[in-house]
KENUKE-691446 format. One record per residue (C-alpha): residue in three letters; y, z, x. Coordinates in Angstrom, 3 decimals, decimal comma. Layout:
{'ala'; {Y; Z; X}}
...
This chain:
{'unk'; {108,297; 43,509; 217,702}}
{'unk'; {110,315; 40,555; 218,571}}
{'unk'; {111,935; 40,337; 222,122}}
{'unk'; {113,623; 37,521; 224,357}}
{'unk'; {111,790; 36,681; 227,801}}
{'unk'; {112,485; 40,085; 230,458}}
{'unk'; {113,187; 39,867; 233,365}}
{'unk'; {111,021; 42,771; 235,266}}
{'unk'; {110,651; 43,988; 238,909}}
{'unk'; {107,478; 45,711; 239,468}}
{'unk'; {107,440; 48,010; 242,617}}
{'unk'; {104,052; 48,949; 244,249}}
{'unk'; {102,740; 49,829; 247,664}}
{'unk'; {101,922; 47,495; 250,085}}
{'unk'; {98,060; 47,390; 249,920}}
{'unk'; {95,214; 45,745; 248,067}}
{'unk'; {94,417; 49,353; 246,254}}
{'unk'; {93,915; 49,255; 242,196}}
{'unk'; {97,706; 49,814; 241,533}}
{'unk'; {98,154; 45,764; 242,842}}
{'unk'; {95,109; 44,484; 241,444}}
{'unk'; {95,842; 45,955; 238,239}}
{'unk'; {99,081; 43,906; 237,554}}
{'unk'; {97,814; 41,181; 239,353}}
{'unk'; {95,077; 41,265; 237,037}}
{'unk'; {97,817; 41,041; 233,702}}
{'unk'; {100,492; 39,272; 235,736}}
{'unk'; {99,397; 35,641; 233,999}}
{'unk'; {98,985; 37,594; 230,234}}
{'unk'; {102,676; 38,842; 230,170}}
{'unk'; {105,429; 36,940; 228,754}}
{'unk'; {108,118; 38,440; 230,890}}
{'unk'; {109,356; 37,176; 233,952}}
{'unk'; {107,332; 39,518; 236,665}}
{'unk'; {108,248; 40,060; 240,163}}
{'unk'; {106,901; 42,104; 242,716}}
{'unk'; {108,904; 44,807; 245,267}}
{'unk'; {106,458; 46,444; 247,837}}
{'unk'; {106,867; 49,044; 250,401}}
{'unk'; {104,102; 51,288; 252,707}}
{'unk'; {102,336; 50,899; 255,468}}
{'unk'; {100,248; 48,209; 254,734}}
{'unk'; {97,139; 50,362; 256,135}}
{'unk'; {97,960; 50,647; 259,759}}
{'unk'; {98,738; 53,846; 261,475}}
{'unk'; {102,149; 54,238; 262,627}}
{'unk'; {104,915; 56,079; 264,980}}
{'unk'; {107,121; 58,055; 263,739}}
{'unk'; {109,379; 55,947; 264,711}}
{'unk'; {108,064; 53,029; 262,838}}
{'unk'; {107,635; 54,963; 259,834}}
{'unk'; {111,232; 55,255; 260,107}}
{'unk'; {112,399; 52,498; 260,203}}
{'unk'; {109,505; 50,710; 257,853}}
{'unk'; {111,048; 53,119; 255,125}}
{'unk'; {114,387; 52,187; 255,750}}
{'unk'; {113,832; 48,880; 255,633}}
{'unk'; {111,373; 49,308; 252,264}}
{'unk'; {114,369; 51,583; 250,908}}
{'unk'; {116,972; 48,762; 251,834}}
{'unk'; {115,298; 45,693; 250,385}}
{'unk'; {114,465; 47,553; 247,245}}
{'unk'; {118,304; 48,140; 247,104}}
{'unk'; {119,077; 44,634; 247,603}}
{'unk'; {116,652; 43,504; 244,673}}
{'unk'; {118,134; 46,042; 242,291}}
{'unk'; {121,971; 46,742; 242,886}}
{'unk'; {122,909; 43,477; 241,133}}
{'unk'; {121,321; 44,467; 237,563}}
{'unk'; {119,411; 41,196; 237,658}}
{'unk'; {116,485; 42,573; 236,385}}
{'unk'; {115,979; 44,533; 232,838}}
{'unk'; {113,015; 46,786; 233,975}}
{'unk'; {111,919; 47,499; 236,770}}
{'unk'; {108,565; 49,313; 236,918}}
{'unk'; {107,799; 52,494; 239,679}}
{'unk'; {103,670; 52,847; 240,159}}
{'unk'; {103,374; 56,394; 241,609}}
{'unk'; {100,573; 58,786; 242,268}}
{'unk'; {101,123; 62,482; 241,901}}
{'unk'; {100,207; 63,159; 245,681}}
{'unk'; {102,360; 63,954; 248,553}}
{'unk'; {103,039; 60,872; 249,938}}
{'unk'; {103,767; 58,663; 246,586}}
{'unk'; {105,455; 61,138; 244,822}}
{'unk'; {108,520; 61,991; 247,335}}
{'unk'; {108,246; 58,528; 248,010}}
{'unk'; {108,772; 56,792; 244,779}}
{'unk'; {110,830; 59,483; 243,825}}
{'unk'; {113,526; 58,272; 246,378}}
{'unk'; {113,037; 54,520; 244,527}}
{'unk'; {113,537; 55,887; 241,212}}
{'unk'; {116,302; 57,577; 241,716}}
{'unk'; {118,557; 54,103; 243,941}}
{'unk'; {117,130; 52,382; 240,525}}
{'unk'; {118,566; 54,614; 238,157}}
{'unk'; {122,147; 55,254; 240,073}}
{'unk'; {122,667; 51,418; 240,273}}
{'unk'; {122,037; 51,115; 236,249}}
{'unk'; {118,779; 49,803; 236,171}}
{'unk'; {116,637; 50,796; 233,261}}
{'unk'; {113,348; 52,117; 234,719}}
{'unk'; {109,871; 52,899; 233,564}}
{'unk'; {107,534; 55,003; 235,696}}
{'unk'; {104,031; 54,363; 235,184}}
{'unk'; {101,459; 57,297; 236,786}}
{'unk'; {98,391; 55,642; 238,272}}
{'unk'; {96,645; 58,913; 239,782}}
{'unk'; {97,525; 62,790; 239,875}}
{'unk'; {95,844; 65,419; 242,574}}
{'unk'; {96,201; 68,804; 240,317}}
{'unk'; {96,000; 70,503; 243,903}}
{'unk'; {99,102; 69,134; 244,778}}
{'unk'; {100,655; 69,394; 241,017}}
{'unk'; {99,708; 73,031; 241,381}}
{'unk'; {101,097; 74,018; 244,680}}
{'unk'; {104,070; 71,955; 245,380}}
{'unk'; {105,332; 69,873; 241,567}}
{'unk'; {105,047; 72,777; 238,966}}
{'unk'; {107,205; 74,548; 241,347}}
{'unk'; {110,119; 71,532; 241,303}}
{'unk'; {110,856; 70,950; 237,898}}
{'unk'; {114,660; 70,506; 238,731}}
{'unk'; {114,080; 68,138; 241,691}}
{'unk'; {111,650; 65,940; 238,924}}
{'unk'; {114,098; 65,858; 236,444}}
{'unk'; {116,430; 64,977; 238,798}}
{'unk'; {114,621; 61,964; 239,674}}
{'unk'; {112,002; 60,903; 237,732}}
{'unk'; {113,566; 62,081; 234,987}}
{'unk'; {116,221; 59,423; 234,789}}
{'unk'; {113,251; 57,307; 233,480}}
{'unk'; {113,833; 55,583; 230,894}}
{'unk'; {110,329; 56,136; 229,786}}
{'unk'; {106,556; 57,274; 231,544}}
{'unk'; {103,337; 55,353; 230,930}}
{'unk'; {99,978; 57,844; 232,130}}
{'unk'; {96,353; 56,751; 231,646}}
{'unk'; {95,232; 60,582; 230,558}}
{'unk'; {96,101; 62,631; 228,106}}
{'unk'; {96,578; 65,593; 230,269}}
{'unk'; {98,780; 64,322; 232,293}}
{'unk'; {100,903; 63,244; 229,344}}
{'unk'; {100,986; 67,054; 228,327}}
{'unk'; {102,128; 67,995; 232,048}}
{'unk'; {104,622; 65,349; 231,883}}
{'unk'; {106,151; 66,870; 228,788}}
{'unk'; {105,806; 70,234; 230,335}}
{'unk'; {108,368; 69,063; 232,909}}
{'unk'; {110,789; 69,423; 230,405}}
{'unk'; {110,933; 65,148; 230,273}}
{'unk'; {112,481; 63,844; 227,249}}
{'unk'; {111,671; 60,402; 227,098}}
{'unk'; {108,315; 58,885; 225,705}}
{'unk'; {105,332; 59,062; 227,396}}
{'unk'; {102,899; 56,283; 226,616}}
{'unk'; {98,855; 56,532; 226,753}}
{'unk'; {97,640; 53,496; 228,190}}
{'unk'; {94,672; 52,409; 229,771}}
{'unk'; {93,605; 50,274; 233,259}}
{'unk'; {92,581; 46,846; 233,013}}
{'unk'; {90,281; 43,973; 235,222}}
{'unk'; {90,039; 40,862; 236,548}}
{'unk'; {89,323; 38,814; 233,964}}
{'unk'; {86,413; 36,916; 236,138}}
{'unk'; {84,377; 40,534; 235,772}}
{'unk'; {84,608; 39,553; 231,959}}
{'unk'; {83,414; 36,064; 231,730}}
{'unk'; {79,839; 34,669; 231,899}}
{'unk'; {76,935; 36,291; 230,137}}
{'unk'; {74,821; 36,634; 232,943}}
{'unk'; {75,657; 40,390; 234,366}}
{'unk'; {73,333; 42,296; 232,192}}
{'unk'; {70,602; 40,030; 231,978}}
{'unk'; {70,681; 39,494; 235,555}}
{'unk'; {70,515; 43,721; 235,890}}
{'unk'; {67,451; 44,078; 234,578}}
{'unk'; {65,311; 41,546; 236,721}}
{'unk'; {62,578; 43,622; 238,033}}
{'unk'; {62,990; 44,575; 241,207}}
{'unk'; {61,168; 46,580; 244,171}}
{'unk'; {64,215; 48,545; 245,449}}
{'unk'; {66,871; 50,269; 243,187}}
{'unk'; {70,655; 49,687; 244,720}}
{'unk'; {73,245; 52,438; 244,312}}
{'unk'; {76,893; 51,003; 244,408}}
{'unk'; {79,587; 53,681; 245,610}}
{'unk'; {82,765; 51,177; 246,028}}
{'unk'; {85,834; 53,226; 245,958}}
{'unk'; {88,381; 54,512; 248,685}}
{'unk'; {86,230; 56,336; 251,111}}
{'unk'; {87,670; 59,604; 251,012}}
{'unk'; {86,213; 63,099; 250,877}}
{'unk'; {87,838; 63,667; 247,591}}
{'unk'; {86,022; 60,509; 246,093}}
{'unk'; {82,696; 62,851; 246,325}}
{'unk'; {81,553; 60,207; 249,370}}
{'unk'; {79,635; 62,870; 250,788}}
{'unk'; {77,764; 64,576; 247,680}}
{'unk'; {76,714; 60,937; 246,938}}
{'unk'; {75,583; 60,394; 250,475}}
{'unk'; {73,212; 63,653; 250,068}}
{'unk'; {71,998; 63,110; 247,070}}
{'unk'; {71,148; 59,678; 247,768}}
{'unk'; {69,230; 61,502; 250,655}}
{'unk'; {66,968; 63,665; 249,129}}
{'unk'; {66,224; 61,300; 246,353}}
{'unk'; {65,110; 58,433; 249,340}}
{'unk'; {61,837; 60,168; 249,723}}
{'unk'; {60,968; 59,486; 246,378}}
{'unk'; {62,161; 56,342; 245,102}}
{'unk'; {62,608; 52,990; 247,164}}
{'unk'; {65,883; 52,555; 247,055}}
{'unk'; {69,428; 51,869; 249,031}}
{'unk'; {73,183; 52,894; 248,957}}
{'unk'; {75,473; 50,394; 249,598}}
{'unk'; {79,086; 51,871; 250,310}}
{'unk'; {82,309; 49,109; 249,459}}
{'unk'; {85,878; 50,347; 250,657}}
{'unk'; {87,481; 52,081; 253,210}}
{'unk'; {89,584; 54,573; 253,817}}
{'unk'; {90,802; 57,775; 256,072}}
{'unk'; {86,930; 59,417; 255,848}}
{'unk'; {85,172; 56,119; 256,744}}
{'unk'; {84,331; 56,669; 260,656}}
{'unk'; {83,530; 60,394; 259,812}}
{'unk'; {80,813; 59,065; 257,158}}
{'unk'; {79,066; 56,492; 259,235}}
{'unk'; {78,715; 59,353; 261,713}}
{'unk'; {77,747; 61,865; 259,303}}
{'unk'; {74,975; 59,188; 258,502}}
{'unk'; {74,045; 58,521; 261,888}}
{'unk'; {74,087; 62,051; 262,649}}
{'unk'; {71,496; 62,792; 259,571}}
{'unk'; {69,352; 59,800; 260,624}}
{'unk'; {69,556; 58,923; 256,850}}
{'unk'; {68,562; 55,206; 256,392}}
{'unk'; {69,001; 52,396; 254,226}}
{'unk'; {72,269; 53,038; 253,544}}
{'unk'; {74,092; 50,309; 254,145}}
{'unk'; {78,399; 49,553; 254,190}}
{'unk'; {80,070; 46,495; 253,106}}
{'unk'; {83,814; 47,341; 254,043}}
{'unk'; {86,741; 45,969; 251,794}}
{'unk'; {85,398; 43,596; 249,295}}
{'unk'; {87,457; 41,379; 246,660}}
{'unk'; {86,843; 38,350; 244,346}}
{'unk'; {83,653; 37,002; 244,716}}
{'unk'; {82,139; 39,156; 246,880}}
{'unk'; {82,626; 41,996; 245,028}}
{'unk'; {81,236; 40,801; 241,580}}
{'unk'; {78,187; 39,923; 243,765}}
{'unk'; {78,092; 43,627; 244,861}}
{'unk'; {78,077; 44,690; 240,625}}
{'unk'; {75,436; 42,326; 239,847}}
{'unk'; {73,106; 43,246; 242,963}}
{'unk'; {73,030; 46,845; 242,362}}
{'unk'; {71,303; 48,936; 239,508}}
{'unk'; {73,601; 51,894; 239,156}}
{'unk'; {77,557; 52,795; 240,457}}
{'unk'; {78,448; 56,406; 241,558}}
{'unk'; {81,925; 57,642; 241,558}}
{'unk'; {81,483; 61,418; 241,896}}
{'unk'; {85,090; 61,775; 241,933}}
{'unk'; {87,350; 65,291; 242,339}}
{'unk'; {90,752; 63,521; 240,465}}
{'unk'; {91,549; 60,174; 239,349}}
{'unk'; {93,633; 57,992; 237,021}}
{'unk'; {91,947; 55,785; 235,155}}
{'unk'; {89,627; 54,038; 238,039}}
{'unk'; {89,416; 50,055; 237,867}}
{'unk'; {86,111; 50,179; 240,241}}
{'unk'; {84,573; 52,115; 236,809}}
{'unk'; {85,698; 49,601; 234,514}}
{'unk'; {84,760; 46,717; 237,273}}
{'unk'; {81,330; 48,703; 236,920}}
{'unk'; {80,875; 48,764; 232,944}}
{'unk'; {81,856; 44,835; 232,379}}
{'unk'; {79,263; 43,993; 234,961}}
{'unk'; {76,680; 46,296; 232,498}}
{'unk'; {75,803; 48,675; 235,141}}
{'unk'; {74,897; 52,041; 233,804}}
{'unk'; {77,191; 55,115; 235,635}}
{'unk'; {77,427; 58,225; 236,946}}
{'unk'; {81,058; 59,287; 237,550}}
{'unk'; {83,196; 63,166; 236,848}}
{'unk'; {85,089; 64,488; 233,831}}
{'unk'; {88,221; 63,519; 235,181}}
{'unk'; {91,651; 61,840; 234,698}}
{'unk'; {91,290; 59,084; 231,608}}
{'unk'; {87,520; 58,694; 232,533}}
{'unk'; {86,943; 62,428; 229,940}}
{'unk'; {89,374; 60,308; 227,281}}
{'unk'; {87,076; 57,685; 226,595}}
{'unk'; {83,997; 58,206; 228,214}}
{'unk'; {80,775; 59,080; 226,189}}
{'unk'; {78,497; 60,414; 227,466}}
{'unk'; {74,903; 59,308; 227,273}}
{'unk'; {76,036; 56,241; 226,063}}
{'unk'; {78,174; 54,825; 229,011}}
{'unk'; {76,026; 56,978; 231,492}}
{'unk'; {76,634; 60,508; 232,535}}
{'unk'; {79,320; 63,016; 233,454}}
{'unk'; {78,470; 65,488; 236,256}}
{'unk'; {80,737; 68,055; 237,417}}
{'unk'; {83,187; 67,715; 240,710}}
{'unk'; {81,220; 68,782; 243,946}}
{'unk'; {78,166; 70,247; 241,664}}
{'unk'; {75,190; 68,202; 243,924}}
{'unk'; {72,843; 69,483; 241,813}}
{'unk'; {74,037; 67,866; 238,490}}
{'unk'; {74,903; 64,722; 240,186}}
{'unk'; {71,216; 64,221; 241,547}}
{'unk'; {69,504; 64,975; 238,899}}
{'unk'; {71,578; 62,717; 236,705}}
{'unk'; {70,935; 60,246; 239,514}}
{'unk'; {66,920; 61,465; 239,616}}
{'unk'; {67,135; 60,837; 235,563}}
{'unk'; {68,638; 57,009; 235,785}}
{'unk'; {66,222; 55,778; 238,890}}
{'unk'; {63,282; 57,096; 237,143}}
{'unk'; {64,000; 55,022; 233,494}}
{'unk'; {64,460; 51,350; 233,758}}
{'unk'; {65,004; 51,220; 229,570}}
{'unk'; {67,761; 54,414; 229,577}}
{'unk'; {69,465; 51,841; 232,578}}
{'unk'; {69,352; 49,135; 230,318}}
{'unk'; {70,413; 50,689; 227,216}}
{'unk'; {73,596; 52,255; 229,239}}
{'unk'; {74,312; 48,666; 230,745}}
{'unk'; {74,003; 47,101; 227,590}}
{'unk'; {76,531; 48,996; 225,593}}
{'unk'; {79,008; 49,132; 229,192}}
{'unk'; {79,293; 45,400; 228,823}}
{'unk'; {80,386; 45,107; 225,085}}
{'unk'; {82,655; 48,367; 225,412}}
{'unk'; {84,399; 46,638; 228,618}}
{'unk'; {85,147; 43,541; 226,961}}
{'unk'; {86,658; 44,944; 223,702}}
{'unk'; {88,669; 47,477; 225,309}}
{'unk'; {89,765; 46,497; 228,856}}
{'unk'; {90,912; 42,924; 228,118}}
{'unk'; {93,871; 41,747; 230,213}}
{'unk'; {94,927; 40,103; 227,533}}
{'unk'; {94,949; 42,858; 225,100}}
{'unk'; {96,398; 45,374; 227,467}}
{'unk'; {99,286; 43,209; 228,041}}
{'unk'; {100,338; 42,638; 224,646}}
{'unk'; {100,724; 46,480; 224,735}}
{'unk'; {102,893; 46,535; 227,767}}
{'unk'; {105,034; 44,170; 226,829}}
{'unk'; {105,467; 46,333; 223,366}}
{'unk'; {106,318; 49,314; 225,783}}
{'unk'; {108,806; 46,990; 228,119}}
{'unk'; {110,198; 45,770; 225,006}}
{'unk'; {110,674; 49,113; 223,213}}
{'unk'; {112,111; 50,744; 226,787}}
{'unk'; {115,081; 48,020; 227,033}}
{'unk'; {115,417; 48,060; 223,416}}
{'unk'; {116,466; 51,893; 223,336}}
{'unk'; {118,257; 51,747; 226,826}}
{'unk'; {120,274; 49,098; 225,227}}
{'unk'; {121,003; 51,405; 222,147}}
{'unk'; {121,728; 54,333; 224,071}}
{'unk'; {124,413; 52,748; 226,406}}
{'unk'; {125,908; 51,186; 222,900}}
{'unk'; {125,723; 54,415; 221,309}}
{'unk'; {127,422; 56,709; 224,301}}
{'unk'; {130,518; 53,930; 224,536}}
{'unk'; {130,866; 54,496; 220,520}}
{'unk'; {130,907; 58,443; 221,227}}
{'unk'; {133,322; 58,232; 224,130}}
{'unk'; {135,940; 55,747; 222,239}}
{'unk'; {135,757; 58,138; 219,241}}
């Protein structure tokens, strides 16, 4: 499809979390014209009055940005979790009223939430999100629970993309499988109870007594203080954390360690996985989200259950104790990454579904004047 140069405001929260990284990541592959709207609170806890007035202030520059139709697209990055979704929801709906065609692409969904509060509001969704002019999700079930919402636009299946630095060079796998005295577990993810922090904490502790080996833990997040206690508390050692890590740094962290863990209860599509697979490290990670849409297992590692310990370690026990099953699973994570999570690639599609969203915008508002003169 052919298609002049857009002009595309992409709105995302205020942190360095995957939603950023991941159009930072395609930012320099797409042809349109990107720029960036941000709102949150940047990681630091706040008043109520300062929430306030942060969201008012997020809620009036966003306004500004939009209300003169400068842009064709803009682009809304929710999760489906309390705070995002009555958040965004609130964006999406000042972008739609001033005429601005809008696409809302789903990063992450918490089925507790979906369950309880969302499934329960279809009218208040259609209301809002629902103006969309289209959805992008990176799982097929949430494309199904889209549709369920009675939403009538298309819903694209996509999938995440990386840095292309964690794609370049030649050296990750052959640098894995240096022999090596002690085995390194990578966990680098939000540290959050819900990111399985602590069944990969116990298993890691059990397993300690029998293997030479360490847990390093990249990221933080609301659970972080609670964990370093909990491992204090347990006297559990060698288990060491490295705090927020980017660029360089965290590339190192891939290539130093023998094996990533991310025992997750709900995700998206996680870019700390794909990080994981281009840097041929073998994995251990839930059948969740998009991870159960394109994982296979055996092949790319192994799928364990949500909050089932005793899968996870002996998965865990299984991978420690073969140093050829490690490097078979490495092997065939590096070539999948870099045929299928290519920023380059992945734009071209986005810009198909950019294209295609102010293409049919365009035709509808041409097609509704036609009706109404008639």
């Amino acid at each position: 499809m052919s298609y002049n140069r857009l002009k595309i405001l992409i709105h995302l929260p205020n942190n360095s979390g995957g939603k950023k990284n991941y159009f930072l990541s395609i930012k320099d592959q797409l042809k349109s014209a990107v720029h960036f709207s941000y709102c949150g609170s940047r990681g630091k806890n706040e008043s109520i009055f300062n929430f306030i007035i942060r969201n008012f202030r997020d809620l009036s520059s966003f306004y500004g940005q939009v209300r003169d139709g400068q842009f064709d697209l803009v682009v809304i990055n929710p999760t489906l979790d309390p705070k995002s979704f009555f958040r965004d929801s609130i964006f999406t709906l000042v972008a739609a009223l001033m005429g601005q065609r809008v696409i809302i692409f789903w990063h992450g969904w918490r089925w507790a939430f979906e369950r309880r509060v969302v499934r329960n509001m279809g009218f208040y969704f259609r209301m809002t999100y629902g103006r969309a002019d289209a959805m992008i999700v990176l799982a097929q079930e949430f494309k199904d629970k889209i549709l369920s919402y009675r939403y009538h636009g298309p819903v694209y299946l996509e999938t995440t993309t990386i840095d292309h630095r964690f794609l370049n060079g030649s050296n990750a796998v052959s640098r894995r499988f240096v022999s090596t005295n002690k085995q390194t577990i990578l966990f680098l993810s939000r540290v959050e109870r819900a990111k399985g922090i602590y069944e990969t904490i116990k298993c890691y502790s059990r397993l300690s007594s029998k293997y030479n080996i360490e847990l390093q833990i990249a990221g933080t997040g609301s659970e972080l203080d609670a964990v370093q206690h909990f491992v204090m508390q347990n006297n559990i050692d060698g288990v060491k954390f490295l705090g927020w890590i980017t660029g360089d740094e965290k590339i190192k962290a891939y290539l130093n360690a023998q094996i990533y863990l991310l025992p997750s209860y709900s995700e998206g599509m996680p870019i700390s996985l794909l990080e994981a697979m281009a840097c041929g490290l073998p994995v251990i990670t839930t059948r969740v989200g998009g991870i159960k849409d394109f994982f296979v297992q055996g092949k790319m590692g192994f799928l364990v259950q949500p909050k089932d310990e005793l899968d996870l370690e002996q998965k865990l026990d299984l991978l420690l104790s073969d140093s050829k099953v490690r490097r078979q699973l490495g092997e065939y994570n590096w070539n999948y990454a870099r045929e299928s999570f290519s920023p380059y690639k992945i734009s071209l599609r986005l810009e198909e579904i950019f294209a295609k969203s102010t293409h049919q915008a365009r035709a509808a508002t041409v097609n509704s004047s036609n009706d109404f003169s008639t």
